[in-house]
MDTraj code that builds the backbone (N, CA, C; nanometers):
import mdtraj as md
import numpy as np

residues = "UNK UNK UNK UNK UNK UNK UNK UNK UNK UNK UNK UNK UNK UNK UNK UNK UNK UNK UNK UNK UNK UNK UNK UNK UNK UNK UNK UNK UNK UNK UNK UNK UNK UNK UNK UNK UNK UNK UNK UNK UNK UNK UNK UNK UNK UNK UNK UNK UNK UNK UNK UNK UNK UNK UNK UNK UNK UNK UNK UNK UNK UNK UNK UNK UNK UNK UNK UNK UNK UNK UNK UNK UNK UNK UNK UNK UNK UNK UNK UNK UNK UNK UNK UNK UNK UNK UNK UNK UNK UNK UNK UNK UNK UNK UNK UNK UNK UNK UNK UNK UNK UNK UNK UNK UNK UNK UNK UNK UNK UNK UNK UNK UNK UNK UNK UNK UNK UNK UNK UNK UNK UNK UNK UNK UNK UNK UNK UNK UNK UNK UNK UNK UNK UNK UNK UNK UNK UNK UNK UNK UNK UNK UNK UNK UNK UNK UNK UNK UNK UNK UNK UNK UNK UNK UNK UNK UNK UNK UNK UNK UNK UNK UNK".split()
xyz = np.array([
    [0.9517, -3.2810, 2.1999],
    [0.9890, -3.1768, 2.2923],
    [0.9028, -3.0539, 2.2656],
    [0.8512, -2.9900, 2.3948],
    [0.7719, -2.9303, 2.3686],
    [0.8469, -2.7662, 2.3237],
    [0.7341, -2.6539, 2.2405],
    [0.8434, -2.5501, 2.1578],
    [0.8544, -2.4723, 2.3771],
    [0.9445, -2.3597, 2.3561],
    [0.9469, -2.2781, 2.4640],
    [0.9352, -2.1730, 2.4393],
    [0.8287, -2.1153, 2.5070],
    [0.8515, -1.9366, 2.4144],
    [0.9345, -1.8297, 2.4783],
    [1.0105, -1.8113, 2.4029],
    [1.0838, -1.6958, 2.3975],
    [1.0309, -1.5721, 2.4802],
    [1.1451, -1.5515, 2.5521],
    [1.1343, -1.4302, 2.6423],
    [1.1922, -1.2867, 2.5990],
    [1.0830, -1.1596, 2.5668],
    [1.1548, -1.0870, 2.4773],
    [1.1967, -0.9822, 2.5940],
    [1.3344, -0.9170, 2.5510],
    [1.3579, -0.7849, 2.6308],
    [1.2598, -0.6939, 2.6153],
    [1.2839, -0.5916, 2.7080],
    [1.2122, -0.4611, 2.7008],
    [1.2099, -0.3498, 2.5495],
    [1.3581, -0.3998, 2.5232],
    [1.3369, -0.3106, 2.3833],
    [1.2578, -0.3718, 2.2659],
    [1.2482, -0.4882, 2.2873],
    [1.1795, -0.5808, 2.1589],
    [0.9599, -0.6094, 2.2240],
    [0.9875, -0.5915, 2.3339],
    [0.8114, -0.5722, 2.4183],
    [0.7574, -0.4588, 2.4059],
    [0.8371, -0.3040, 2.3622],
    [0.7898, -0.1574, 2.3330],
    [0.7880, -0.1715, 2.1765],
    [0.9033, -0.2556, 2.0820],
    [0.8394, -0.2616, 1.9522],
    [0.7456, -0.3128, 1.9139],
    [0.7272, -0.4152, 1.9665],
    [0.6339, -0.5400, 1.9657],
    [0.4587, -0.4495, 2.0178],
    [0.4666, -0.3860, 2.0570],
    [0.3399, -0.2862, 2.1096],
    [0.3234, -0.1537, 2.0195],
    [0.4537, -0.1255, 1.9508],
    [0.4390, -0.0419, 1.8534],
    [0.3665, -0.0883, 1.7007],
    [0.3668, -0.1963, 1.6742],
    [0.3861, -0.2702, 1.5527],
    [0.2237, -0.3443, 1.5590],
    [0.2099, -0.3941, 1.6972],
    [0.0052, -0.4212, 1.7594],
    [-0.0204, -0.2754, 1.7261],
    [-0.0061, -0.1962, 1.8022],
    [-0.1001, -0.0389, 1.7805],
    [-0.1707, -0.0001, 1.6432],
    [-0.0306, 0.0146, 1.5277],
    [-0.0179, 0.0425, 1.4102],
    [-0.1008, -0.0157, 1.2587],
    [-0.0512, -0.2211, 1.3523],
    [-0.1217, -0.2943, 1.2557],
    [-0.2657, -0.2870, 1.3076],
    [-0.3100, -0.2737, 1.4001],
    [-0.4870, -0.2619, 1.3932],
    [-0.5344, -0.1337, 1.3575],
    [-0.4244, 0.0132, 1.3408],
    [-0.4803, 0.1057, 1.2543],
    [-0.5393, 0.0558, 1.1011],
    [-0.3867, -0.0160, 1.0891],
    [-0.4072, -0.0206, 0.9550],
    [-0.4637, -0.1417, 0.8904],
    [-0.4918, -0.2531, 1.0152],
    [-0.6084, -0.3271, 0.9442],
    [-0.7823, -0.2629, 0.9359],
    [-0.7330, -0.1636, 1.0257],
    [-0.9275, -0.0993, 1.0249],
    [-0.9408, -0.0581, 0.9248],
    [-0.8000, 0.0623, 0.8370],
    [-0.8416, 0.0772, 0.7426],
    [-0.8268, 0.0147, 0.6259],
    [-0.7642, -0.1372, 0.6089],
    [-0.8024, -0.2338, 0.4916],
    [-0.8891, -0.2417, 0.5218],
    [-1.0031, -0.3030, 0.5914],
    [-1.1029, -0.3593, 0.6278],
    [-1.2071, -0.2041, 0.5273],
    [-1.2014, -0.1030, 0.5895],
    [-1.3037, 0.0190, 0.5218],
    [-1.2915, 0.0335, 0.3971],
    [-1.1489, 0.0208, 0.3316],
    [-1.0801, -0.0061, 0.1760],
    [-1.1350, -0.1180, 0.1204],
    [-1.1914, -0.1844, 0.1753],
    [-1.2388, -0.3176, 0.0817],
    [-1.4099, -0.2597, 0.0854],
    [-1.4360, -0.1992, 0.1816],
    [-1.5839, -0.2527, 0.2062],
    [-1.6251, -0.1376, 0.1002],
    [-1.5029, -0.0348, 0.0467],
    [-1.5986, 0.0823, -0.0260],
    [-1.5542, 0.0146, -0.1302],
    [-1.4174, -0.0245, -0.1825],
    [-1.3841, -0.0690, -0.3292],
    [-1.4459, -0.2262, -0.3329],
    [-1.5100, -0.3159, -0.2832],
    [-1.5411, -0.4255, -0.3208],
    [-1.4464, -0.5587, -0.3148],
    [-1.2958, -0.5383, -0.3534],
    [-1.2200, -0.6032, -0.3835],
    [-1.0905, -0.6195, -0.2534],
    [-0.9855, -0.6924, -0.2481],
    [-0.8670, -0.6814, -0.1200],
    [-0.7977, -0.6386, -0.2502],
    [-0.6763, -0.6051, -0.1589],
    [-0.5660, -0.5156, -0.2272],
    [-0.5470, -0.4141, -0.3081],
    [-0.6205, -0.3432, -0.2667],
    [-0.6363, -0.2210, -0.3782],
    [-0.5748, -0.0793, -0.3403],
    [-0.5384, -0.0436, -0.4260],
    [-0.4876, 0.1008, -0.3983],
    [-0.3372, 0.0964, -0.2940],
    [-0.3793, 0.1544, -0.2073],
    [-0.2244, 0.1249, -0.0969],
    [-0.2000, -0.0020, 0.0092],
    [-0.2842, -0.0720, -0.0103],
    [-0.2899, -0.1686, 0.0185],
    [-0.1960, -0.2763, -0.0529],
    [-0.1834, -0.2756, -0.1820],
    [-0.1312, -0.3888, -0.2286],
    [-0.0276, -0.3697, -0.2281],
    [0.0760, -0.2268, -0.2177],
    [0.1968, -0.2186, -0.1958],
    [0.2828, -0.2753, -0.1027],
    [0.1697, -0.2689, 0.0132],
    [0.1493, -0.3479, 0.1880],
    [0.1718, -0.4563, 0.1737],
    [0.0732, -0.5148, 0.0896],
    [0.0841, -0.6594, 0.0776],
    [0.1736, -0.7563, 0.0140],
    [0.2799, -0.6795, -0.1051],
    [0.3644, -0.7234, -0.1656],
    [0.5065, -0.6920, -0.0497],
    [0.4634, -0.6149, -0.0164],
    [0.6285, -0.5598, 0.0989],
    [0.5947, -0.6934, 0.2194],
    [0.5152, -0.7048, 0.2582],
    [0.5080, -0.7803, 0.3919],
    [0.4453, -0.9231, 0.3394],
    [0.4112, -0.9813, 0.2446],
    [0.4306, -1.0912, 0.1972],
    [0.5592, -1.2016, 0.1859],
    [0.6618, -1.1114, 0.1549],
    [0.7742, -1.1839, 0.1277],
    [0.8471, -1.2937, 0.2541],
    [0.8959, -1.3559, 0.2170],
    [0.9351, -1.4568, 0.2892],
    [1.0164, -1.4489, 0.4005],
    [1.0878, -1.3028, 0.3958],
    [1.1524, -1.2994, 0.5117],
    [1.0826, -1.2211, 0.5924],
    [0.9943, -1.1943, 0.5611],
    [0.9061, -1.1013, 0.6791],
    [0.7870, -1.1950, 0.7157],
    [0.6984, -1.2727, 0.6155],
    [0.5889, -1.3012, 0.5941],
    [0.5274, -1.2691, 0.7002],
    [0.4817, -1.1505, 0.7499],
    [0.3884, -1.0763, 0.8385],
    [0.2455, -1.0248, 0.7852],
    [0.1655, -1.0941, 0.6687],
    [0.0681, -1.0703, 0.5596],
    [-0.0016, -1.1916, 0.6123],
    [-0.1638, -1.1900, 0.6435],
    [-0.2314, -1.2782, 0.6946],
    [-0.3445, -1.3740, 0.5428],
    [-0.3469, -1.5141, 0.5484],
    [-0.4380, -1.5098, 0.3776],
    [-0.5428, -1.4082, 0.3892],
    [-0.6244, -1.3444, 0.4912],
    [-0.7021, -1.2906, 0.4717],
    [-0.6928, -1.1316, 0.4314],
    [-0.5691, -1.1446, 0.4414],
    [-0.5218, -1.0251, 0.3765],
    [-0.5074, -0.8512, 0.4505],
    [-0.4541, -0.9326, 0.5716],
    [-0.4312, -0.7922, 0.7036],
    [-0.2887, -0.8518, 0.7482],
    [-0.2466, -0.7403, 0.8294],
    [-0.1309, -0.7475, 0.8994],
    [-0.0893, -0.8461, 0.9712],
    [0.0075, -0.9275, 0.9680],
    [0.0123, -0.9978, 1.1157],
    [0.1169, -0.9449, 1.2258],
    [0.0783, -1.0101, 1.3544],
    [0.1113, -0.9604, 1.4311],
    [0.1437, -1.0976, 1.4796],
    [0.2465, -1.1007, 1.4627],
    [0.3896, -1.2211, 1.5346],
    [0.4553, -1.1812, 1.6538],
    [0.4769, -1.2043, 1.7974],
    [0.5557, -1.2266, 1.8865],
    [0.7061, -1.2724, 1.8490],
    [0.6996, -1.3607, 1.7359],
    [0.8397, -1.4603, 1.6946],
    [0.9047, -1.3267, 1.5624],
    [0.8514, -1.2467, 1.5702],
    [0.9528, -1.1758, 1.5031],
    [1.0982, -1.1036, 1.5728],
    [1.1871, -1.0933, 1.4507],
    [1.3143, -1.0473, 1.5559],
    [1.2939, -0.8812, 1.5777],
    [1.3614, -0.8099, 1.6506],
    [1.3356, -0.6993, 1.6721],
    [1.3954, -0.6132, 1.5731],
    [1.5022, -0.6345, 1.4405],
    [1.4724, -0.5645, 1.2868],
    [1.3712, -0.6398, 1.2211],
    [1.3096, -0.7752, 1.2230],
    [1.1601, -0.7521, 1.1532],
    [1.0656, -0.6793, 1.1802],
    [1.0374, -0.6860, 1.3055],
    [0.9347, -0.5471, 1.3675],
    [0.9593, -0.4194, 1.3267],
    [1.0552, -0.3602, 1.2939],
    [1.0886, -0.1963, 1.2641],
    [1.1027, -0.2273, 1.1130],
    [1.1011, -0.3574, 1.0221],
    [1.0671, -0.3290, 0.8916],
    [0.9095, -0.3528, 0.8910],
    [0.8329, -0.4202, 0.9923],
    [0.6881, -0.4063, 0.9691],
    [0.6271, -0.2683, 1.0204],
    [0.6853, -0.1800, 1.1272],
    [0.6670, -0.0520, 1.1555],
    [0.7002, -0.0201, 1.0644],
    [0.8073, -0.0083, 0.9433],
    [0.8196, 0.0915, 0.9028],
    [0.7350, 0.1276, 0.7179],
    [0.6890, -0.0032, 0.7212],
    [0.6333, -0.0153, 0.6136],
    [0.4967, -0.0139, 0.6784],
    [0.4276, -0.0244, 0.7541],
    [0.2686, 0.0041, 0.8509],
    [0.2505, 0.1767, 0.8224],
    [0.3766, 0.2336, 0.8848],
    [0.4025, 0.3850, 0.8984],
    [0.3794, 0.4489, 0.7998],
    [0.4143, 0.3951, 0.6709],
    [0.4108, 0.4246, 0.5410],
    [0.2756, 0.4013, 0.4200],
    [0.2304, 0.3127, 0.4522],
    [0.0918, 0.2245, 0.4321],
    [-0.0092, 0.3551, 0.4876],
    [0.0024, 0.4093, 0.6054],
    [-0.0612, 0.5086, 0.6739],
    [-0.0635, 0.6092, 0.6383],
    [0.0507, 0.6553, 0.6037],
    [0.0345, 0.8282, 0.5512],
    [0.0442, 0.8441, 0.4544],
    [-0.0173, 0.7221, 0.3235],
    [-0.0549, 0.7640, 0.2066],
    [-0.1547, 0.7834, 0.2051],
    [-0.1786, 0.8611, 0.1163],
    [-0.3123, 0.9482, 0.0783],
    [-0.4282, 0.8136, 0.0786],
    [-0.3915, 0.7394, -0.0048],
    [-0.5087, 0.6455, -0.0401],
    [-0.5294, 0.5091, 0.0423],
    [-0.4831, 0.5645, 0.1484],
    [-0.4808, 0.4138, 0.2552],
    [-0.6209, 0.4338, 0.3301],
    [-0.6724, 0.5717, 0.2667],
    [-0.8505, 0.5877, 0.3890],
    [-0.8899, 0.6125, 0.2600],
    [-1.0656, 0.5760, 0.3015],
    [-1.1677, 0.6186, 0.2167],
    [-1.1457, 0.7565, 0.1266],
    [-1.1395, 0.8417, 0.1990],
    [-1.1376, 0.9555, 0.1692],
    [-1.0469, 1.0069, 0.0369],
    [-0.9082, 0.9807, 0.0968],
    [-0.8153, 0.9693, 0.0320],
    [-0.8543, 0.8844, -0.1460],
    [-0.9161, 0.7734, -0.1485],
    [-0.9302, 0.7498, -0.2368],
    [-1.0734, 0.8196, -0.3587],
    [-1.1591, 0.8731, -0.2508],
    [-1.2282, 0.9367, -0.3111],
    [-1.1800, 1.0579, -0.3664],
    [-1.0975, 1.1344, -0.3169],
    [-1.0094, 1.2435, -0.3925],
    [-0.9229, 1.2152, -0.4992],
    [-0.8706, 1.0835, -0.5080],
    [-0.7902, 1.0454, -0.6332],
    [-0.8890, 1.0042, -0.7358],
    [-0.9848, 0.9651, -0.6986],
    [-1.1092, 0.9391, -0.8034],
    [-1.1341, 1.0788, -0.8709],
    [-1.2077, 1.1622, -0.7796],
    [-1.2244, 1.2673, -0.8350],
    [-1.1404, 1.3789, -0.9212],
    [-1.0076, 1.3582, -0.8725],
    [-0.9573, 1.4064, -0.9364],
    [-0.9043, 1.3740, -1.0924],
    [-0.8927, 1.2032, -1.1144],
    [-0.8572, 1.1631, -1.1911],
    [-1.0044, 1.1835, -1.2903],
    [-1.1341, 1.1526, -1.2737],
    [-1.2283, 1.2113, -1.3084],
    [-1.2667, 1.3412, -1.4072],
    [-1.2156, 1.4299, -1.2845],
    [-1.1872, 1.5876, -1.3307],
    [-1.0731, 1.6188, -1.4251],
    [-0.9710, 1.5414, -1.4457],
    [-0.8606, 1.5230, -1.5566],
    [-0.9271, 1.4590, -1.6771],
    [-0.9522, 1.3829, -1.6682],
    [-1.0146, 1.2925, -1.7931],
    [-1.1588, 1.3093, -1.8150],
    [-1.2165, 1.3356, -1.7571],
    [-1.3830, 1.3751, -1.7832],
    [-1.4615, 1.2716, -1.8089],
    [-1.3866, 1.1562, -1.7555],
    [-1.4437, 0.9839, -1.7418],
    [-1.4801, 0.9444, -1.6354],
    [-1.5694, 0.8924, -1.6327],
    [-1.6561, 0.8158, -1.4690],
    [-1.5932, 0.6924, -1.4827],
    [-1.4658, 0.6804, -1.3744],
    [-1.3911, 0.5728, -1.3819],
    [-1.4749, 0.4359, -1.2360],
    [-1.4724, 0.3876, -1.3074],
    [-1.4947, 0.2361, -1.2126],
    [-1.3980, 0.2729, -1.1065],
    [-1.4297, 0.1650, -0.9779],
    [-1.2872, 0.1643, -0.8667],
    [-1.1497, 0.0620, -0.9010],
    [-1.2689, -0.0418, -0.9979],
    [-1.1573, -0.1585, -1.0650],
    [-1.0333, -0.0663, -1.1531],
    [-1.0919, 0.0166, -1.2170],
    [-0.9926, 0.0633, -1.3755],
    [-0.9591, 0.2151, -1.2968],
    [-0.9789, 0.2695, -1.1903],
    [-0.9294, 0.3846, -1.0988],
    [-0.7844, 0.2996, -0.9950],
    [-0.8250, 0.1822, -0.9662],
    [-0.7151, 0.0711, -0.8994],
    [-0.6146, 0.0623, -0.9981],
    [-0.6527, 0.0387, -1.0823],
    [-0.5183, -0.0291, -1.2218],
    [-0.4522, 0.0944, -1.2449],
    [-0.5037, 0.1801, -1.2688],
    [-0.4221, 0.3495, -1.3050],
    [-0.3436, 0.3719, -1.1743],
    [-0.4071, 0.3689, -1.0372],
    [-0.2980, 0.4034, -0.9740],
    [-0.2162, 0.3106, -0.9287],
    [-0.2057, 0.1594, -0.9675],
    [-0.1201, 0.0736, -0.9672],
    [-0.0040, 0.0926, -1.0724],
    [-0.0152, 0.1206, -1.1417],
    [0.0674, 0.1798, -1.2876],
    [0.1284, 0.3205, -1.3074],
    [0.0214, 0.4035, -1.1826],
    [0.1494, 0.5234, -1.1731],
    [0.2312, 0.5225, -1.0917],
    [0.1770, 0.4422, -0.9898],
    [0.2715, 0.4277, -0.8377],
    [0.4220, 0.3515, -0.8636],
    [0.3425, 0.2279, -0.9573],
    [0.4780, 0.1546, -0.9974],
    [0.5542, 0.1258, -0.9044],
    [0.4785, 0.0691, -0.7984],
    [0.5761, -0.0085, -0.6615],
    [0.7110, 0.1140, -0.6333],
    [0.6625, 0.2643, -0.5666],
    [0.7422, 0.2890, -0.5645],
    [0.8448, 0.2628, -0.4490],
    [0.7754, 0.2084, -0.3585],
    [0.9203, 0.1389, -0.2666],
    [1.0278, 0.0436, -0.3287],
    [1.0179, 0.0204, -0.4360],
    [1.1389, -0.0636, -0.5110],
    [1.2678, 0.0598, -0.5589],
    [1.1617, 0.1309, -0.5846],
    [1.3122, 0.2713, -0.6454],
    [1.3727, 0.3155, -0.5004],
    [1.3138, 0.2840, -0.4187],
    [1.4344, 0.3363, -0.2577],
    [1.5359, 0.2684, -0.2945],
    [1.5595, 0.1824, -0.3423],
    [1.6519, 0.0351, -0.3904],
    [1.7702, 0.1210, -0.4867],
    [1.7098, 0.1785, -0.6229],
    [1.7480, 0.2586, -0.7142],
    [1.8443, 0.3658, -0.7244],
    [1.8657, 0.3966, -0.8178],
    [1.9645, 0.5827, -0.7982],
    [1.7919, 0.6462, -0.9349],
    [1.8848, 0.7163, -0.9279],
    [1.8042, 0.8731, -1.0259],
    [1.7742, 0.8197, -1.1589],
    [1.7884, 0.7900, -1.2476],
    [1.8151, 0.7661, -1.3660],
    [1.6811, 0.6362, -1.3461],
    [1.6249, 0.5467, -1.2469],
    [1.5470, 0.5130, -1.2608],
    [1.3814, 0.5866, -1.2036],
    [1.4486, 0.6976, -1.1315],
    [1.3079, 0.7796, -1.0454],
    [1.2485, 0.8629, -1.1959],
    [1.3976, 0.8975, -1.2515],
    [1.3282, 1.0143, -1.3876],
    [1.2606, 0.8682, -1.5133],
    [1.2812, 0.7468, -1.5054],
    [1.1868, 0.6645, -1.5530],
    [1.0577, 0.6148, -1.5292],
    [1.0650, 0.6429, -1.3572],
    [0.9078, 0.6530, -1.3345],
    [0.8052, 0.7675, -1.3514],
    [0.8787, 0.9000, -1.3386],
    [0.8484, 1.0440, -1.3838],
    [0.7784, 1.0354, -1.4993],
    [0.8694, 0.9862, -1.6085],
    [0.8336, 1.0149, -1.7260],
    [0.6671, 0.9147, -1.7425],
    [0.7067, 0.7836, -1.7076],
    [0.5798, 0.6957, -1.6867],
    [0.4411, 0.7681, -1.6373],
    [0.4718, 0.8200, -1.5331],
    [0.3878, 0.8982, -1.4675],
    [0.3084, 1.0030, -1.5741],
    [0.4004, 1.0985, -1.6065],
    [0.3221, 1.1727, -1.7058],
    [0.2776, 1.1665, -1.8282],
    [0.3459, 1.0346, -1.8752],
    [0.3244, 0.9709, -2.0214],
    [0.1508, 0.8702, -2.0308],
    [0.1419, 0.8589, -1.8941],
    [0.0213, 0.8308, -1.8603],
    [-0.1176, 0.9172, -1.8404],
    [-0.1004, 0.9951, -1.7989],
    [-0.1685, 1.1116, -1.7866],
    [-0.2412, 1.1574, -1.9264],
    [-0.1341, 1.2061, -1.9854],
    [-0.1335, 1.2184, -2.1367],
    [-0.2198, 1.1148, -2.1858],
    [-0.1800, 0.9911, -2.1975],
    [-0.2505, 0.9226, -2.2425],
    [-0.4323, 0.8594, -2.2528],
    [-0.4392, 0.9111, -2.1149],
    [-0.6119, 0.9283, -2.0446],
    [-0.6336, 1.0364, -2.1191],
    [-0.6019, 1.1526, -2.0990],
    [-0.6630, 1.3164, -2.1784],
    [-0.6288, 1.2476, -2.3106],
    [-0.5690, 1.1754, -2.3994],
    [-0.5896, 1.1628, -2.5461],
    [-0.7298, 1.0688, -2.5643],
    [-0.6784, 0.9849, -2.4857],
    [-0.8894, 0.8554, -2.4604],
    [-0.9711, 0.9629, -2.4860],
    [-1.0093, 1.0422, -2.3747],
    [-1.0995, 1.1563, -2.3251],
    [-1.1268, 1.2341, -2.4929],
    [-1.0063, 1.2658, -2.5156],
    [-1.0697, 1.3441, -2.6572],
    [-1.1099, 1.2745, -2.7550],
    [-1.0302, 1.1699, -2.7915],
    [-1.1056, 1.0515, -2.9022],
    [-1.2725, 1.0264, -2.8591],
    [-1.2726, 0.9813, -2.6948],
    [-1.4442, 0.9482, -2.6925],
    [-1.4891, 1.0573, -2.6744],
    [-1.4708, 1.1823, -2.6810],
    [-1.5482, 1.2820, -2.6955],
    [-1.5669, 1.3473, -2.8659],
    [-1.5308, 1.2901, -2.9801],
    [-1.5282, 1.3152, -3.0872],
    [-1.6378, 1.2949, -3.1549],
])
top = md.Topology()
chain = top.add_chain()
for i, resn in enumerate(residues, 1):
    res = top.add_residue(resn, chain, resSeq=i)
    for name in ("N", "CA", "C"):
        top.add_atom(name, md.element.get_by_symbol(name[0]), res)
traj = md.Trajectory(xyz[None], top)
């Protein structure tokens, strides 16, 4: 029997056009994120890719961009809007953006960091923070402390190899 495709309402054909718009923003800018760092998943990207990987969304393509499904229900679409939305207005989801976290991390430590070992630092401060939306307080002041216990720890490198 052959499949039949599904006829979507109007409210699920305006998400469904919200969620196309968004994901080809934000595959243009994986696509520019790879071509300056070398590598897929890097920086705000892989947060993307771990959120929209999962099985109940699986809206993550192997090649490692957005997908864009028709067969999604109309709350999968507003969790792929809303994690697209978010993917977007981080700092390090454009070139740019990541060239300022370079530099700055740079200008802190006084180290010419690779994009590989500039990726791993801000994978380790970010610390998947869409998992603490999940959380109360007592785990945000554990990523805090992470956060700055790290920091610290680059400026102590910095002075040892400057000795």
């Amino acid at each position: 029997m052959a499949n039949k495709k599904r006829e979507m309402t109007p409210y699920e054909s305006s998400l469904f056009a919200e969620m196309k718009k968004l994901s080809k923003r934000a595959n243009q800018r994986i696509v520019r994120l790879e071509r300056e760092t070398g590598f897929q998943e890097g920086f705000a990207t892989k947060q993307l890719a771990d959120y929209l990987s999962t099985d109940t969304l699986n809206a993550w393509t192997p090649k490692g961009r957005v997908a864009v499904k028709s067969s999604l229900s109309a709350f999968e679409m507003k969790k792929v809007i809303k994690a697209t939305k978010k993917f977007l207005n981080q700092e390090t989801s454009r070139v740019a953006g990541v060239k300022a976290y370079q530099k700055r991390y740079e200008d802190k430590t006084g180290l010419k960091l690779t994009k590989e070992r500039l990726n791993a630092l801000f994978q380790a401060e970010r610390n998947y923070t869409w998992i603490y939306d999940y959380f109360g307080a007592s785990e945000k002041k554990i990523r805090l402390f992470r956060k700055t216990d790290l920091s610290k720890q680059l400026i102590q490198c910095n002075k040892l190899k400057n000795r």
